[in-house]
N, C-alpha and C positions, 0 to 999 in steps of 0.2 A: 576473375577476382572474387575470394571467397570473403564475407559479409559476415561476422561471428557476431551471434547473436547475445545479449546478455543473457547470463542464465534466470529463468523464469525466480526463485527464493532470491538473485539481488535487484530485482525489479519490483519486487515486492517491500522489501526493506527499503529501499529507497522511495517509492513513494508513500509507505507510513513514514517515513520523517517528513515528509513534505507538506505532510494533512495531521500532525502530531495532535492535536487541538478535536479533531474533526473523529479520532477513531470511537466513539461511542455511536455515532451517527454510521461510521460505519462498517461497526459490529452489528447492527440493526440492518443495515442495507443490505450485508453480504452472508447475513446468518452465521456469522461466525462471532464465537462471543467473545465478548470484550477483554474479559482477560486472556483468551489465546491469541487475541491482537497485541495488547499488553508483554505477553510473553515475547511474541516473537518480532515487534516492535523492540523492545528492551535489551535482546538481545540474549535472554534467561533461556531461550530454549534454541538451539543450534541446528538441530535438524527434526523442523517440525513436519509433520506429516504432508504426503502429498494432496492429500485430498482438500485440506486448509490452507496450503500454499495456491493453492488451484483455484477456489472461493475467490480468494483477494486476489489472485490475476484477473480470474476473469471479472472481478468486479473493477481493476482499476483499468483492465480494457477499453471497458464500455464510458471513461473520463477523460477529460483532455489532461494532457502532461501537465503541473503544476509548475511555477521555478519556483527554488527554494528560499527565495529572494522576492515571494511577489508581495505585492505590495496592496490591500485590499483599497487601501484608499483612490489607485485605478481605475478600481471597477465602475462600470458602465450601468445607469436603474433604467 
């Protein structure tokens, strides 16, 4: 049974919309700056670079999965 992987740019897109609020914090985290999050967030640029697509994988690697549905008022102090 073969396991198809999502492609790495819709892994990306879909967790900036999860964190829509959060991308300046990280544009600062992942060194990528905030309007090419912006950009590719937005949807303004379609086939953005690998190197930037790269950045924010392996920055959303290192996060746990968000739902797009969460709910902060869950959260545990």
């Amino acid at each position: 049974m073969t396991h198809k992987q999502e492609p790495m740019l819709s892994t990306v897109l879909r967790r900036l919309d999860q964190v829509k609020g959060d991308w300046p914090r990280i544009a600062e985290e992942s060194a990528v700056p905030y309007q090419t999050i912006t950009k590719i967030g937005g949807r303004f640029v379609t086939n953005p670079r690998v190197d930037t697509v790269q950045a924010l994988f392996d920055y959303f690697s290192g996060l746990p999965e968000q739902s797009a549905t969460a709910d902060s008022s869950h959260a545990t102090h």
